[in-house]
C-alpha positions as CSV (number, residue, x, y, z in Angstrom):
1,X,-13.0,29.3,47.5
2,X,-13.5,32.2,50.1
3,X,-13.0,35.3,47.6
4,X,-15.2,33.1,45.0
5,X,-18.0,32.5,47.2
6,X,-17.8,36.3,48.4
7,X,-18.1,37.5,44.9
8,X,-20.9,35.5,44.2
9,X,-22.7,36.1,46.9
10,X,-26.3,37.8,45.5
11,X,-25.7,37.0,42.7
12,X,-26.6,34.2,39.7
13,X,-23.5,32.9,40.0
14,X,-23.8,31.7,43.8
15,X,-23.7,28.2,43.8
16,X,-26.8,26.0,44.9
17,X,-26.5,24.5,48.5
18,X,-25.7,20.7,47.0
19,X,-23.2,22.5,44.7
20,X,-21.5,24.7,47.4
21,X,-20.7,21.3,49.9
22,X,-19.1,20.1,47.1
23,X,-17.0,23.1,46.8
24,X,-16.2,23.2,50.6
25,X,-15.3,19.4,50.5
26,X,-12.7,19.4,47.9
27,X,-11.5,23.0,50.2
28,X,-10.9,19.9,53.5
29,X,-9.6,17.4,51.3
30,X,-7.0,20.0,50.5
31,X,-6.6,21.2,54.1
32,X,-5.7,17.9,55.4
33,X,-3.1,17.2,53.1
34,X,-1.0,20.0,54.4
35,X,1.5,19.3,57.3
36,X,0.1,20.1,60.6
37,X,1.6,23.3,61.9
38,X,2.2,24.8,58.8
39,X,0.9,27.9,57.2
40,X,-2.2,27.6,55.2
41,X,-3.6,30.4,53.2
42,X,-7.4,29.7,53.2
43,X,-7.9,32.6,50.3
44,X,-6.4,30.3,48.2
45,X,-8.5,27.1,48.5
């Protein structure tokens, strides 16, 4: 999600604000799955 949003940044393929809460939603509803205490890699959300 990180590197994606970077690399659109400026450009036409930066998501709309609607569309880019959705994106960061799904990013929590993956980080809260993980076991607290353990390594997360947030580049690869």
């Amino acid at each position: 999600m990180v590197k994606m949003m970077k690399e659109a940044r400026g450009t036409d393929n930066m998501p709309k604000p609607r569309e880019a809460v959705e994106i960061v939603a799904r990013a929590i509803q993956k980080v809260v799955k993980h076991k607290s205490g353990s390594f997360l890699d947030v580049r690869e959300l």
